[in-house]
N, C-alpha and C positions, 0 to 999 in steps of 0.2 A: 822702283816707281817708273812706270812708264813717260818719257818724256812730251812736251806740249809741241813740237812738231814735228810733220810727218818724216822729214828728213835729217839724216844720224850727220854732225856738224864735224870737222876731219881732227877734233881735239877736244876732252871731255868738258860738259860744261861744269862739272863739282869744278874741276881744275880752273876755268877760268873765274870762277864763283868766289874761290878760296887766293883765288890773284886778287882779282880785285878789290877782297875786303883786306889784303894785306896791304895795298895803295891806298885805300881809304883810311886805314890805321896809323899813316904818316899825318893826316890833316891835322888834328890839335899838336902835332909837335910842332908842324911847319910855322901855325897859328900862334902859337905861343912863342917863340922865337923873331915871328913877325913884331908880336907885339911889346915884347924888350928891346927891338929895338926903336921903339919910337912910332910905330905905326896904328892910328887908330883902329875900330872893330870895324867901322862900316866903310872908312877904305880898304882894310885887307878883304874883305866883302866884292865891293864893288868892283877891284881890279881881279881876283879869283876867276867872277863870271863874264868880264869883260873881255880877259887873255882866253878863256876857253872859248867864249862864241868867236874870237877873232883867228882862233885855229880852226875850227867847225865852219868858217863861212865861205873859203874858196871850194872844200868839197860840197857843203849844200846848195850852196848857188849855180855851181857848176852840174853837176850830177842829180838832184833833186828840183830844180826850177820848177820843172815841169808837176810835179807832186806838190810844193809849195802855194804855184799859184791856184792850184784846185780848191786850196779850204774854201771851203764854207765861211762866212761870217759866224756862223757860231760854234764851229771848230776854231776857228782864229780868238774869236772872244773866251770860248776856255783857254786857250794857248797862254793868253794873256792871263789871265787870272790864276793858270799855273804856274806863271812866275813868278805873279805880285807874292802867292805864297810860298816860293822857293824863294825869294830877297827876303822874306820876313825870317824864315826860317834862318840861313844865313846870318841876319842881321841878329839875333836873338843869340843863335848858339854861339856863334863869335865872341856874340858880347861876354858871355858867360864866362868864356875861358879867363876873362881879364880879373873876375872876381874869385871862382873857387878852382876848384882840382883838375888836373885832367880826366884822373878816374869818374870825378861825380860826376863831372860835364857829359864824358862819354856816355857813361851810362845813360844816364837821363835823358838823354837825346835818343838813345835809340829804343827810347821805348813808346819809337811811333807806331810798330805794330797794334799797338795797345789803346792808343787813338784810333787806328783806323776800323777796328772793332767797337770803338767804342760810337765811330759816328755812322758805320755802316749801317743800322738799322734806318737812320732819316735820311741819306744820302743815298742809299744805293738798297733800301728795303732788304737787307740780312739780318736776321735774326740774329741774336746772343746765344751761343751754344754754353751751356755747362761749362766746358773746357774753356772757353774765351772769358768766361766770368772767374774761373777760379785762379785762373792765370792774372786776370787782373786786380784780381781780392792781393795775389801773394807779390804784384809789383808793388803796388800801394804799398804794401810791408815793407816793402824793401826801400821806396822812398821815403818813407818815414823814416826809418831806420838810417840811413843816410842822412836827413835833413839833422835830425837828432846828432848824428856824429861830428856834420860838417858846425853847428851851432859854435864849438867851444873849438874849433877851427882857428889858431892865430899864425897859421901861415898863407892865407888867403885872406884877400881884400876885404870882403863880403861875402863869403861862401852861401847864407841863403839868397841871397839876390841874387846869385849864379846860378843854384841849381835851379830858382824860380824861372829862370832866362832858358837855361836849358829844355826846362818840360815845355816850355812857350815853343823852343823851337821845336821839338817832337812833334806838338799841335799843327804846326806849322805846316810840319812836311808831310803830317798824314794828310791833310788837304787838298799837298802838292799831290801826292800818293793817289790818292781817289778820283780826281781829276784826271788823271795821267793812265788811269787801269781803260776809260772808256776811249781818248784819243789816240794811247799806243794801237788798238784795234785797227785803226785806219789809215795811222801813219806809222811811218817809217821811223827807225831807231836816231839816224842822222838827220831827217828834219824835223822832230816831235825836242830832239836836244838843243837844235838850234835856233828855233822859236823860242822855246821854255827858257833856256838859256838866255840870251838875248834880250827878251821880256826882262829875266829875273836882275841882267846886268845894267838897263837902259834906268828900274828903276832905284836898285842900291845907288849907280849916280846921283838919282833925284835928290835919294835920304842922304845920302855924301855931303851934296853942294847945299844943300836944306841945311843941314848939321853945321854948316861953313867949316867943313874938312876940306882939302885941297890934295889930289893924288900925288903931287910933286915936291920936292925938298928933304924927303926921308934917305938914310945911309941908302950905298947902292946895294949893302946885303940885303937890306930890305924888299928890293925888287927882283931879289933872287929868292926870296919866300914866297914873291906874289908869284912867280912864273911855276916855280914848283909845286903849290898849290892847284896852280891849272891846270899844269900838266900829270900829276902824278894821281892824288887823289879825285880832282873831278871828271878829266878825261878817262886817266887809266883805269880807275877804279869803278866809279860809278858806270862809264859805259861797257867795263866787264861784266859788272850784275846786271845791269840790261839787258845786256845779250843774255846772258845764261837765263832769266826769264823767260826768252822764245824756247828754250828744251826741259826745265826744270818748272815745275810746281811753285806757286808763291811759298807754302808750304816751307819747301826745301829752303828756299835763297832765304827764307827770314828766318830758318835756323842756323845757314850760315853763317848772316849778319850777326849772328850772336859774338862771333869769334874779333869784330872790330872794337868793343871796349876792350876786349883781354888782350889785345894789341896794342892799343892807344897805352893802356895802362901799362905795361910792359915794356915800352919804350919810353914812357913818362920818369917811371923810376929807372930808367938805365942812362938817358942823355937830360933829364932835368931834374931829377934826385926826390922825386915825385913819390915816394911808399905809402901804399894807403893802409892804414891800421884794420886790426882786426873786425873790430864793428861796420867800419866802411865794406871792408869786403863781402861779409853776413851781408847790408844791404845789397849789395850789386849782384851776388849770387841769388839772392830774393826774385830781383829784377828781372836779370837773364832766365830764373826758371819760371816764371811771370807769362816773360815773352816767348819761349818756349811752347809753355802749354798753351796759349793761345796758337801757334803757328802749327803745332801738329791739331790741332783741333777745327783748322782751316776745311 
């Protein structure tokens, strides 16, 4: 598959592709571990996108000024509205963890491809192909099939009110997602993250201090989850499939992203004793071949 730009990048993007989803396949351990020790959803949230735009802002401001102060007023007003829905997102999947699996959680979050299909016809005028319809006939299967397993679930809080948190955040980010396809066009990879970011960080605050949550008084391991958080999964990760973007097909990078549940889960049952039964897995394998045949059918 021919790559989407003109210039051959001096290290393969599958390779960074396949990095990155393996740093984004640390976030619900990190999350979870945050949250045993005392730290609520919407400040492990709020300090995630706060420590990353505060790593992101001597290079943006420095290097990008000049590209920042060009938006447009309604480039900056989506900018913002791509964050309100990266902090919902966030604010949603977080919460989720606190109630069921990390397997269900994963999964179901990442079957934003499956929203962003399913809003592309009113949003961005795409048709529903065949292949994006059947792919989402056999996620629906698979979350069913999931919600059915998680139901009789007694080592979870609330397993449906988790998975329900979870699909919220999918919704969420396919949103962000669609938003994000028209502004990356014109901006840059480091100021399009550092807005969105920013935006997304300034308003988890709001929901934070709303919430009358306070970011101070938690163990100090706690704040060694918030910084790993920033730095691992949402700089290293997320700004590796970014990039990989500029040379791979949406296509491609949302068949890799298949590989972050079967990570998250695989480290769930290795450092938190997380094994999802039989049933569970039939749903997620439902899911991932869901979002699948929607992305080859892109």
């Amino acid at each position: 598959m021919a790559p989407r730009s003109s210039q051959s990048p001096g290290v393969s993007p599958f390779l960074v592709a396949i990095f990155g989803i393996t740093a984004a396949s640390t976030a619900a351990i990190f999350i979870r571990y945050a949250q045993q020790g005392g730290a609520p959803s919407l400040v492990i949230a709020a300090c995630r996108l706060s420590i990353a735009t505060l790593v992101l802002a001597p290079w943006a401001l420095s290097r990008r000024r000049a590209e920042l102060a060009a938006l447009t007023r309604r480039e900056l007003g989506l900018a913002l509205l791509s964050g309100l829905f990266l902090s919902l997102h966030f604010a949603t999947w977080i919460s989720s963890l606190e109630y069921t699996t990390v397997a269900s959680s994963v999964v179901l979050v990442t079957t934003t491809p499956l929203w962003v299909a399913v809003l592309s016809p009113i949003t961005l005028r795409e048709p529903i192909t065949r292949g994006q319809l059947v792919g989402m006939l056999a996620a629906l299967a698979g979350g069913v099939v999931i919600g059915v397993s998680d139901a009789g679930d007694t080592a979870a809080r609330n397993p449906l009110l988790g998975d329900l948190l979870a699909l919220a955040g999918a919704m969420m980010a396919a949103s962000y997602i669609i938003i994000g396809r028209r502004l990356r066009k014109k901006m840059s990879l480091v100021s399009y993250t550092f807005v969105v970011y920013g935006a997304a960080a300034v308003m988890l605050v709001i929901f934070m201090l709303t919430g009358g949550y306070s970011p101070l008084g938690y163990p100090s391991v706690a704040y060694l989850w918030f910084v790993l958080l920033a730095l691992i999964p949402q700089l290293l990760g997320h700004s590796s499939i970014n990039w990989a973007l500029g040379y791979l097909s949406a296509a491609s990078v949302s068949t890799i992203l298949l590989g972050e549940p079967i990570g998250s889960t695989i480290l769930a049952a290795i450092l938190l004793h997380e094994t999802p039964g039989v049933v569970k897995l039939l749903g997620g394998v439902l899911i991932l071949a869901g979002i699948y045949a929607v992305a080859r059918s892109e």
